[in-house]
matplotlib code that plots the C-alpha trace (Angstrom):
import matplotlib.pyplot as plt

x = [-0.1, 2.2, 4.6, 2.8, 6.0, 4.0, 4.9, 1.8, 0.0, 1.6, -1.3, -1.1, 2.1, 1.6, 4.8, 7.8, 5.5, 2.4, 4.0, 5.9, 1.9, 1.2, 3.1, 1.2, -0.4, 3.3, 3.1, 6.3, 7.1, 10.1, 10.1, 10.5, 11.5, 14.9, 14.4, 13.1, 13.6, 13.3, 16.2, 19.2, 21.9, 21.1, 24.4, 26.8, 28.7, 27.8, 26.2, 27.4, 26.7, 27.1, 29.3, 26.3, 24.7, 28.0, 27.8, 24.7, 25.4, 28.5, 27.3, 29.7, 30.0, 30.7, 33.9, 35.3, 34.3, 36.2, 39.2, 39.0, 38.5, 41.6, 43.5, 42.2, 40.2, 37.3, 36.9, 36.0, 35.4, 35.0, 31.8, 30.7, 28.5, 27.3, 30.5, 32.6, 34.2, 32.8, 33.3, 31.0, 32.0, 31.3, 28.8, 31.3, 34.3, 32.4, 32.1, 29.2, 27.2, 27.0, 26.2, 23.4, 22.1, 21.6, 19.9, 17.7, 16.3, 15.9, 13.7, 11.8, 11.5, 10.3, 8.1, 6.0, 6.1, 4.9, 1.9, 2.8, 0.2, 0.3, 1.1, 4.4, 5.2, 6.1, 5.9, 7.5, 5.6, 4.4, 6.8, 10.1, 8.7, 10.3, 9.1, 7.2, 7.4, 11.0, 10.5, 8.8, 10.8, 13.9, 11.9, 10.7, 14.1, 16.2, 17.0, 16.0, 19.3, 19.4, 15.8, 16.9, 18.5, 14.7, 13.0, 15.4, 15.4, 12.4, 9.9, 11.3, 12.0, 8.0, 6.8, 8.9, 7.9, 10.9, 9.3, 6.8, 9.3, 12.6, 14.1, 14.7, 13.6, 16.5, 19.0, 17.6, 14.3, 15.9, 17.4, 13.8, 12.5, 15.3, 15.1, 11.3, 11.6, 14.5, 11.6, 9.6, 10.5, 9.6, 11.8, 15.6, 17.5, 19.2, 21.4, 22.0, 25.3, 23.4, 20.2, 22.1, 24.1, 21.3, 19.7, 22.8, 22.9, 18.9, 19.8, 22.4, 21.2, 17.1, 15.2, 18.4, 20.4, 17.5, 18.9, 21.6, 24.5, 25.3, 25.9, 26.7, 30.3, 29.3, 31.1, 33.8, 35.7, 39.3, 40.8, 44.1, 43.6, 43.5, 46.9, 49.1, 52.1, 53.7, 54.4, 53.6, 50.4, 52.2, 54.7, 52.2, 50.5, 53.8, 54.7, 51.5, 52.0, 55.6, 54.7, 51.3, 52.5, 54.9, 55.9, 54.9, 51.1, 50.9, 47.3, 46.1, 46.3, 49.5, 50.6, 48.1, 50.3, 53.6, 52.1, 51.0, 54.5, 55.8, 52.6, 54.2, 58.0, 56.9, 54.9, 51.9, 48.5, 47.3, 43.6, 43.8, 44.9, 42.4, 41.2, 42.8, 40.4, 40.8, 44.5, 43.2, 40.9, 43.0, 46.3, 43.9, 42.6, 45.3, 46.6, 43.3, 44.3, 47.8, 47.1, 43.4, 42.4, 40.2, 41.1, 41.9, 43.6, 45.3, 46.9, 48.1, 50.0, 51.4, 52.5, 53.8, 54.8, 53.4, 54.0, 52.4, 50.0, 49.2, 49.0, 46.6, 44.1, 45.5, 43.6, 43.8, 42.8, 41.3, 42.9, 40.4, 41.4, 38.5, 39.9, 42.9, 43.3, 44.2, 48.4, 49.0, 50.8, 52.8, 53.8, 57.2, 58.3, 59.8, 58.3, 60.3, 58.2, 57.5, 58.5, 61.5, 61.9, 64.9, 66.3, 68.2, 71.5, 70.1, 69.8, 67.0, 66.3, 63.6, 63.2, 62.8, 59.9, 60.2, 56.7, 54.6, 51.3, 48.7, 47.7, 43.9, 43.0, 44.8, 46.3, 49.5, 51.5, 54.9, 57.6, 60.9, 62.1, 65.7, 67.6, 69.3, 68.1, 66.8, 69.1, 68.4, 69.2, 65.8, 64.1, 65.2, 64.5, 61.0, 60.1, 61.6, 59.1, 56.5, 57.0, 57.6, 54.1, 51.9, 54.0, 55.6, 53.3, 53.4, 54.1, 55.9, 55.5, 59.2, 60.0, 62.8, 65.3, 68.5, 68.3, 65.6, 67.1, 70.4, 71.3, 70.7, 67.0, 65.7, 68.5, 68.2, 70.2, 69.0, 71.0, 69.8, 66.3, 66.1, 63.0, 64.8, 68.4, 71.2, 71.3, 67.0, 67.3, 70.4, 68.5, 65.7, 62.9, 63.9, 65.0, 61.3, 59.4, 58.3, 56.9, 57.0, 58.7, 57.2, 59.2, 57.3, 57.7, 60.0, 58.8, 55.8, 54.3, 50.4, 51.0, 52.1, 49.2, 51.3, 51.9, 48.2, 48.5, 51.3, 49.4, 46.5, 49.4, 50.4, 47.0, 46.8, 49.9, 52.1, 49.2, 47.4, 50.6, 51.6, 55.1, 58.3, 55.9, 58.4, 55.9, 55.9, 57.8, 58.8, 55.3, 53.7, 56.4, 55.3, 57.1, 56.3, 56.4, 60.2, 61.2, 59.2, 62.0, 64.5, 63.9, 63.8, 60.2, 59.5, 59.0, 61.4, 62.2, 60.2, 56.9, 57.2, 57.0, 54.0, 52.6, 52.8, 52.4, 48.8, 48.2, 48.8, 46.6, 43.5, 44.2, 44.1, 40.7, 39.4, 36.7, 37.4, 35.1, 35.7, 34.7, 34.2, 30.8, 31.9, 34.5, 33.0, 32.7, 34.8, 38.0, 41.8, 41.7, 38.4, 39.1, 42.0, 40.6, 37.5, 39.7, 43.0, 44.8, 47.0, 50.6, 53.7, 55.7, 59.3, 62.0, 63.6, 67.4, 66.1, 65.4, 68.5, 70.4, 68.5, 69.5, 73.3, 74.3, 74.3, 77.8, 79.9, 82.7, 86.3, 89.7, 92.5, 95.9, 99.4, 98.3, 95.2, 91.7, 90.8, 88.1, 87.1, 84.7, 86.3, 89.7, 87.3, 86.3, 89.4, 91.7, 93.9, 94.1, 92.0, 93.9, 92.8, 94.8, 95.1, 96.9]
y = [3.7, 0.3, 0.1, -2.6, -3.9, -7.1, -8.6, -9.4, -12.8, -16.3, -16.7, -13.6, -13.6, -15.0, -13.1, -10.3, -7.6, -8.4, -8.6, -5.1, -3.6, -5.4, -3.0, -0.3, -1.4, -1.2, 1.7, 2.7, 5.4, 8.1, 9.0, 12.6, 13.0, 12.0, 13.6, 10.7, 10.5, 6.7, 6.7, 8.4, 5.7, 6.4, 8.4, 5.3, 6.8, 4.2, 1.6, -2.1, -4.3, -8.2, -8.9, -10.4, -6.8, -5.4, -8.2, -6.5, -3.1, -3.1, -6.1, -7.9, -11.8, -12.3, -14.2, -10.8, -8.9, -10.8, -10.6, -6.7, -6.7, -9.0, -6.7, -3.7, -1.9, -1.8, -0.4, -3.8, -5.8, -9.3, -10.4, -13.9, -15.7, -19.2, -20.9, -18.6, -15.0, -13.2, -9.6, -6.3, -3.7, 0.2, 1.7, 4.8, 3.1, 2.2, 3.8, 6.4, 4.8, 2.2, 4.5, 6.1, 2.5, 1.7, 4.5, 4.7, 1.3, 1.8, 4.9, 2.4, -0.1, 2.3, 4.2, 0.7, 0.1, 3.1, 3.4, 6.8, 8.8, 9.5, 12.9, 12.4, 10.0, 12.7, 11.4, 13.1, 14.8, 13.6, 16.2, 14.2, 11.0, 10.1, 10.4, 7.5, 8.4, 8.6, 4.9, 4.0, 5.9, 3.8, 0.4, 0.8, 1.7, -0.7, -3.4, -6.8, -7.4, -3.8, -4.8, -7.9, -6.0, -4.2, -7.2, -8.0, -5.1, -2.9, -5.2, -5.4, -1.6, -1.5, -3.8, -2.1, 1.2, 2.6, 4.9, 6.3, 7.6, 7.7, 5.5, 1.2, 0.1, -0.2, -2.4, -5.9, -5.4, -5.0, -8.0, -10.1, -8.6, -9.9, -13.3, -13.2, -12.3, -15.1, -17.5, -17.5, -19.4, -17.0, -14.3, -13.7, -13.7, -10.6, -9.7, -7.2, -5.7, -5.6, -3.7, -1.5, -0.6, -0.1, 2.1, 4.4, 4.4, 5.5, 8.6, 9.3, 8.7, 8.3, 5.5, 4.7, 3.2, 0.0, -0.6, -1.6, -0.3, -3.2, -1.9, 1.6, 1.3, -0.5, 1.2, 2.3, -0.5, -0.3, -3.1, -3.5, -1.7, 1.7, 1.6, 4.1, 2.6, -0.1, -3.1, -1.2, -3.2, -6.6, -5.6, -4.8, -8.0, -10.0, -8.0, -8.8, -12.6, -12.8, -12.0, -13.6, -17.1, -17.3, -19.9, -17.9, -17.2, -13.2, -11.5, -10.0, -6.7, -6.8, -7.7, -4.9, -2.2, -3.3, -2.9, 0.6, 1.2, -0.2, 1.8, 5.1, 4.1, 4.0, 7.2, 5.8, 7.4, 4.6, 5.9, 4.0, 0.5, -2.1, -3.5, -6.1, -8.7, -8.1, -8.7, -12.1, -13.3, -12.4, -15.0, -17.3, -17.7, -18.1, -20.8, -23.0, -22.9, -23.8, -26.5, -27.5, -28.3, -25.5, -22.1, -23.0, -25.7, -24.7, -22.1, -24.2, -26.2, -23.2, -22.3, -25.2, -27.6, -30.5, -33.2, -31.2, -31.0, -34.3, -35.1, -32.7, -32.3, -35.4, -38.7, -41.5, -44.8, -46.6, -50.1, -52.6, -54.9, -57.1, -60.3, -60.1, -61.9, -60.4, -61.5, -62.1, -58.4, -56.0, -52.5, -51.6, -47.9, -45.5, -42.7, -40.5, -39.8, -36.2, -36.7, -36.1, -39.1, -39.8, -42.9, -46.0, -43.9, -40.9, -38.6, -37.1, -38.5, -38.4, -42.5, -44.0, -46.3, -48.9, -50.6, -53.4, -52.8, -55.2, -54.1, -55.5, -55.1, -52.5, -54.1, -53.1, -56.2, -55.4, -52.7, -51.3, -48.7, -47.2, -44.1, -43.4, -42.8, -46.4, -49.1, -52.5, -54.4, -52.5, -53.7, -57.3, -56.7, -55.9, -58.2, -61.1, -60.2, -60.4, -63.1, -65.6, -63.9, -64.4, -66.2, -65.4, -63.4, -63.9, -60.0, -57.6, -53.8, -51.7, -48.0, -47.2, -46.2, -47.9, -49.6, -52.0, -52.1, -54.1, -57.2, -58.6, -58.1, -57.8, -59.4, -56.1, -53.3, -50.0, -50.8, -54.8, -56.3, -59.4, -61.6, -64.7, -64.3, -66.0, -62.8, -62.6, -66.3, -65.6, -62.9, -62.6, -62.1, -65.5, -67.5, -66.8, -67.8, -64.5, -64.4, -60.9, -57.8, -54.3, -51.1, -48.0, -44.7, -42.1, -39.5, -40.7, -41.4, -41.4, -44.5, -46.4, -46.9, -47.1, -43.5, -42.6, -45.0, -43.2, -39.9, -41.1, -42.7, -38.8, -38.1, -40.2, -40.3, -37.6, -34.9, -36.2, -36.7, -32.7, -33.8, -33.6, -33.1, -31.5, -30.5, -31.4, -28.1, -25.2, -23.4, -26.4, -26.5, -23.6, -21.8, -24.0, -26.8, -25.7, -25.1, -28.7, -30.5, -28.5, -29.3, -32.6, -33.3, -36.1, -40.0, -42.2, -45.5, -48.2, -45.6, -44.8, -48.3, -48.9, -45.7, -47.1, -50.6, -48.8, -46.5, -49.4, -51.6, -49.1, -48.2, -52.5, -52.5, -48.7, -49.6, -48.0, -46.9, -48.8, -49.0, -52.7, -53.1, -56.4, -54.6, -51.3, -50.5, -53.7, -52.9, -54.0, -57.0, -58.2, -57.9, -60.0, -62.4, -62.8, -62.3, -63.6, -66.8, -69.3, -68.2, -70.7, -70.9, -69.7, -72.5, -71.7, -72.5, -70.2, -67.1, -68.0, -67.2, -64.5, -63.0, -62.9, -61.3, -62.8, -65.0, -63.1, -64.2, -62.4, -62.4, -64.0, -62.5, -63.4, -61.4, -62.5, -61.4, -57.6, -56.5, -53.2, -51.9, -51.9, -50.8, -47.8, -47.8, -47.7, -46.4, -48.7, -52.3, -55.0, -58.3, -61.8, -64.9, -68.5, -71.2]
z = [30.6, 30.6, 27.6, 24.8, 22.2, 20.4, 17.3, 15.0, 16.7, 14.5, 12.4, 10.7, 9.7, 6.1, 4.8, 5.7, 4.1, 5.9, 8.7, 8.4, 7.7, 11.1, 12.7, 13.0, 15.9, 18.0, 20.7, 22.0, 24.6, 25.4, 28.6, 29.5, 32.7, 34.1, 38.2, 40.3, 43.8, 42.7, 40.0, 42.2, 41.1, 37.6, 37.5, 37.8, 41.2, 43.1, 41.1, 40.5, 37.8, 37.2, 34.2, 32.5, 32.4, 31.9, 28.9, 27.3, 27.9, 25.9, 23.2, 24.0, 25.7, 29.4, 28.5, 27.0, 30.2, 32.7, 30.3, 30.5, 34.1, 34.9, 32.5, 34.6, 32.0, 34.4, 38.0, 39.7, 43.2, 44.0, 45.8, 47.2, 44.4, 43.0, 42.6, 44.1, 43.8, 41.1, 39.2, 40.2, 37.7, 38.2, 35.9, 36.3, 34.6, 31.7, 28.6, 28.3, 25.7, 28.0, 30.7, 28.4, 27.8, 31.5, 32.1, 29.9, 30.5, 34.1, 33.4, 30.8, 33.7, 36.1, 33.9, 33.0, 37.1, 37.7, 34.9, 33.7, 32.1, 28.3, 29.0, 30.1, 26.8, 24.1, 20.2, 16.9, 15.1, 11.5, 9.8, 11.2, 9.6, 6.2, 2.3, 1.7, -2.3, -2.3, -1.1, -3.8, -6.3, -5.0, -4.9, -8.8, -10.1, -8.3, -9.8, -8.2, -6.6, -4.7, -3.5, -1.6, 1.0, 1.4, 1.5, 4.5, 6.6, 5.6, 7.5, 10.7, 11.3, 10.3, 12.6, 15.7, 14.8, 13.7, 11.3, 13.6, 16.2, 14.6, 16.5, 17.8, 21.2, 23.4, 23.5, 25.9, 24.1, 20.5, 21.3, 22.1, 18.8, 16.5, 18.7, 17.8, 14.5, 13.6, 15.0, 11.6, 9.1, 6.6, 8.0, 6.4, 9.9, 10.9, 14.0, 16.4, 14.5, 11.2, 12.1, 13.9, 11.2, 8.7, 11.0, 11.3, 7.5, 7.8, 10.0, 7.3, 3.7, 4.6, 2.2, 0.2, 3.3, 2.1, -1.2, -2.3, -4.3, -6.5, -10.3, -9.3, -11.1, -15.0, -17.4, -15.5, -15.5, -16.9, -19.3, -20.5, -23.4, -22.0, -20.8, -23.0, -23.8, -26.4, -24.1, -20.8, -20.4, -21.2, -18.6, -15.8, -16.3, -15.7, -12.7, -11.3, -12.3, -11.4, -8.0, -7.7, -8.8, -6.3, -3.7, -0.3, -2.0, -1.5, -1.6, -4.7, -2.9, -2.4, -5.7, -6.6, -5.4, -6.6, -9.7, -9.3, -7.5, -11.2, -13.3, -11.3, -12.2, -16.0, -15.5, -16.6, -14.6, -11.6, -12.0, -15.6, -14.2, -14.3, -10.8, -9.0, -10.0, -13.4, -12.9, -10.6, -13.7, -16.3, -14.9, -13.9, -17.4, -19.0, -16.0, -16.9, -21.1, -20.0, -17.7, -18.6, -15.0, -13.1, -11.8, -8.1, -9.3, -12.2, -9.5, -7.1, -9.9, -10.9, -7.3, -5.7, -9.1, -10.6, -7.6, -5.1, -7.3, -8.1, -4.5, -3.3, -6.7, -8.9, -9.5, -7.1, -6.9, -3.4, -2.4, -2.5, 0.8, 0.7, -1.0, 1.3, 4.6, 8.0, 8.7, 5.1, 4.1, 6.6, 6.3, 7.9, 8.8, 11.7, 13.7, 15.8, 19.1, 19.9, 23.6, 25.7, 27.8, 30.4, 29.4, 31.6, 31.5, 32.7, 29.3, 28.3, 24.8, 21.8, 20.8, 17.5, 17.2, 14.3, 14.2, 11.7, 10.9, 9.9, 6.1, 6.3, 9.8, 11.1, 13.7, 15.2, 15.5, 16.9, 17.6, 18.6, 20.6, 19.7, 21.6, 17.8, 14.2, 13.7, 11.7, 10.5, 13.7, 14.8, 11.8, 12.7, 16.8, 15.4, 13.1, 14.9, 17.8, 15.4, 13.1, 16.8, 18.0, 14.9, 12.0, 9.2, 6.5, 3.2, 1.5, 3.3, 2.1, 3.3, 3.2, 0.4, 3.2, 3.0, 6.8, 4.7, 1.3, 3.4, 2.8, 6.2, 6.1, 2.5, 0.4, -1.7, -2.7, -4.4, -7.7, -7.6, -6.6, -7.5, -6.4, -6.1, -5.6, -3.2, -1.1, -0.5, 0.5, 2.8, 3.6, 7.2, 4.9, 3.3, 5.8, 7.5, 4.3, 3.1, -0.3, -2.2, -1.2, -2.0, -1.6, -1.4, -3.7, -2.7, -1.0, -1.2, 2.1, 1.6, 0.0, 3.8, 5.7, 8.6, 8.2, 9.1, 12.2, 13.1, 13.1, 15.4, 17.8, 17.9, 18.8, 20.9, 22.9, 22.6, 22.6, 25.5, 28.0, 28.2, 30.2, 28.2, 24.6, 22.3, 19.5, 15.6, 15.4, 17.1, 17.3, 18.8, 21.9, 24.2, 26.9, 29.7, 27.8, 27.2, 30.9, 31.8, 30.0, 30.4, 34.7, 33.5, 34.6, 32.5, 32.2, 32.3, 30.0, 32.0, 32.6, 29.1, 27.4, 30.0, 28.8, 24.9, 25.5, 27.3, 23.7, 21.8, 23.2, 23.0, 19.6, 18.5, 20.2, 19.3, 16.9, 12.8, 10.0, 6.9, 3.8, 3.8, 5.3, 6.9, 8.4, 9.6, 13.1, 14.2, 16.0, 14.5, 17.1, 16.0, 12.0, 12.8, 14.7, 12.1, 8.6, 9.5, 8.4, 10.1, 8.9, 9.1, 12.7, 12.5, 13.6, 16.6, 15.3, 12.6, 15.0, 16.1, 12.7, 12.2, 15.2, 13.7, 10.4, 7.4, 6.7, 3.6, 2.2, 3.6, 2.3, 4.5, 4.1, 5.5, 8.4, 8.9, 8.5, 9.3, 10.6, 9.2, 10.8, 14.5, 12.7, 12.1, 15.4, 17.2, 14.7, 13.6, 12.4, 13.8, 13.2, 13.6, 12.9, 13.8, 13.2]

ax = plt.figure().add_subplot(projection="3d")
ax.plot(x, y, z, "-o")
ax.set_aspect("equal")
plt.show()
């Protein structure tokens, strides 16, 4: 008799019930005999398996096989394949369940080849088979919610047969059921794991193991209140917010037990302490009427402070770009690159970049490399390079660092900023013809866009080029990475600018989502092509002064003039007279 395992034909499947009554019509066989002259490698002694089988045997992926195998878990050998060497694994050296699993679906196989007679297929008898009205005493005194997890489960097992032998098919054709079954819309979709598990809760606890426990506990729950104890409650609540409202974010487990480690200290009994999540709601509600923003939220403020939260969950308001022309405003700022690179002298060193961005189009316009922490000679380097390339713009948006509050470049100090002074017209910014002058918040760096241009140059450059990468921080520069540089296998300057120049480049014709519908899809190259304006040339003479620092005015003395900062430099007076 050949083994028949066939789900209910499509068009009778109208629902998961209907279905399950289908499944009556399911025949499945045990085998009985295990002494074949035509199953001796059942035993595993000298049988070899793919890691695929080896895979479904054990339930687990193929990926996690070879791992076990090249940790030596298994009894292997390699064999010639498709692609190359691959794994045969011993039946013997795996576990016995697997070993169980194997053989039994060999026997199925051969006992379907070989068209065994009923007789040798053996059945349980009707006594073994389950109460069918303790099923329905369970269904019509559940609530709705412990019935979903019937409605889930209950149909399968009916359609396979489970009730009518006590047991699932094995494990590859378990498998094609559940595949089969997840094919019908209609179906809730189950897995291997979890139908597995309900039927070992079947063996154990019969018809309840399909319902579920939900509302077992109501009534028990503890408040407050039932603490003994003036104050005692109060005090438990703050231990568990003390703790809870902290920096480092513990679990509410763990602030859990240091209350009962403090409920035991008082003497007070733990079996009276409300649950965790009562602890969890109760700080949470009073977070919400203290800060009147939601739970989540209301906790993070509490955690981390009012300007941390304000940038991750307070308001914001989009800059609207679309009235304003490509090369009219651009944003200044530095970026230390996350490579080690040998530079003309021979040292391996991290450079500064000190770049302009393009405010409408996104265009990188110009930059500056420096071996130090950048200054405002870099600024100038930079912005000189630009301003000769595409003219002068008319805003200019600056980080608050000191190197662009100088005098040199802005004209503007962090005590005095003046719009139209003696020192901004003195100043690079005002000899070029530059309008307005924006300085960004402190500390505040989602307000640069440059900053976000920054992070997809890290994206693209320094994560993509593995040699001499040096990480964002320690966790990110690995082991190897760490002996690369250290042997000094790494680019040097001139492959380096190449390298950026190349990044660069890509990124100005990479085409961007905006928000602007004339703009979206277009590349940084194109918008600025398409939306820019025509800005004022710079004078040559006037690159030329700008190369220099700006002229102050210096005492002469009977000795002379001094020059201060080399006096610092070489440690005593620098003198300079004439006649």
């Amino acid at each position: 008799m050949s083994r028949v395992s066939k789900l209910p034909p499509e068009k009778v499947r109208k629902g998961g019930n209907q279905g399950g009554n289908k499944g009556r019509n399911l025949v499945f066989s045990v085998p009985t005999f295990v002494n074949s002259s035509n199953n001796d490698d059942l035993h595993g002694s000298s049988v070899w398996i793919s890691v695929h089988e080896a895979g479904n045997l054990l339930g687990v992926t193929s990926r996690a096989v070879k791992k076990a195998c090249k940790a030596g878990k298994y009894v292997t050998r390699l064999v010639p394949g498709n692609g190359g060497m691959q794994y045969q694994i011993a039946l013997s050296s795996l576990p016995e369940t697997a070993q169980l699993r194997y053989r039994k679906e060999r026997l199925e196989v051969m006992d379907r080849d070989l068209g065994r007679p009923a007789e040798g297929l053996v059945r349980r008898d009707a006594g073994a088979e389950l109460d069918l009205g303790e099923l329905q005493r369970l269904y019509c005194e559940s609530p709705d919610y412990n019935r979903k997890k019937f409605e889930k489960y209950y149909p399968f097992f009916h359609s396979v047969g489970y009730f009518m032998h006590r047991s699932l098919p094995p494990y590859s054709r378990l498998l094609q059921l559940i595949e089969e079954w997840n094919g019908y819309p209609e179906h809730q979709v189950l897995t291997y794991k979890s139908v597995k598990r309900v039927e070992g809760e079947l063996r154990e606890h019969g018809y309840a193991a399909f319902f579920g426990n939900y509302g077992q506990s109501v009534g028990e729950h503890r408040s407050f209140a039932s603490i003994p104890g003036e104050g005692v409650a109060d005090h438990l609540y703050k231990t568990f917010r003390v703790n809870y409202l902290k920096a480092s974010a513990p679990t509410i487990q763990m602030c859990y037990r240091l209350v009962k480690l403090e409920a035991k200290r008082l003497g007070v009994d733990v079996a009276l302490l409300p649950s965790a999540v009562t602890f969890d709601r109760a700080v949470k509600s009073e977070l919400q009427r203290q800060y009147g923003v939601s739970a989540a939220s209301a906790l993070y403020w509490a955690r981390f402070g009012a300007d941390a939260w304000a940038r991750k969950f307070g308001n914001y308001c989009d800059r609207n770009d679309d009235e304003l022309a490509a090369n009219n405003t651009w944003i200044f700022d530095h970026m230390q690159v996350d490579l080690m690179v040998k530079s003309p002298d021979g040292v391996l060193r991290r450079f500064w970049l000190t770049g302009i961005l393009d405010m409408r189009s996104w265009k990188f316009l110009y930059y500056s490399l420096s071996t130090v922490p950048p200054c405002t000679d870099d600024i100038k380097l930079a912005y000189i390079g630009a301003v000769t390339k595409y003219g002068a713009p008319d805003r200019v948006y600056l980080d608050n660092g000191k190197d662009f509050r100088s005098r040199d470049f802005s004209g503007q100090t962090k005590k005095v900023r003046v719009q139209y002074s003696e020192l901004f017209l003195q100043s690079v910014l005002g000899m070029t013809g530059v309008e307005h002058i924006t300085f960004a918040i402190p500390r505040n760096a989602k307000a640069k866009r440059i900053e976000r241009w920054f992070k997809k140059l890290h994206n693209h450059l320094e994560r993509v080029i593995g040699d001499g990468y040096t990480g964002s921080n320690s966790t990110e520069r690995t082991a190897e990475l760490s002996a690369m540089i250290k042997a000094g296998k790494v680019m040097g300057y001139e492959e380096f600018v190449a390298v950026v120049d190349t990044v660069v480049g890509m990124m100005n014709e990479e085409p961007m989502s905006r928000k602007d519908d004339r703009d979206d899809g277009l590349s940084p190259n194109a918008v600025f092509e398409r939306f820019g304006e025509e800005r004022p040339m710079v004078e040559p003479d006037i690159v030329y002064r700008i190369t220099g620092r700006m002229s102050t005015s210096r005492q002469v003395g009977r000795n002379g003039f001094e020059d201060s900062e080399v006096s610092k430099r070489i440690g005593h007076k620098a003198l300079y007279w004439g006649d």
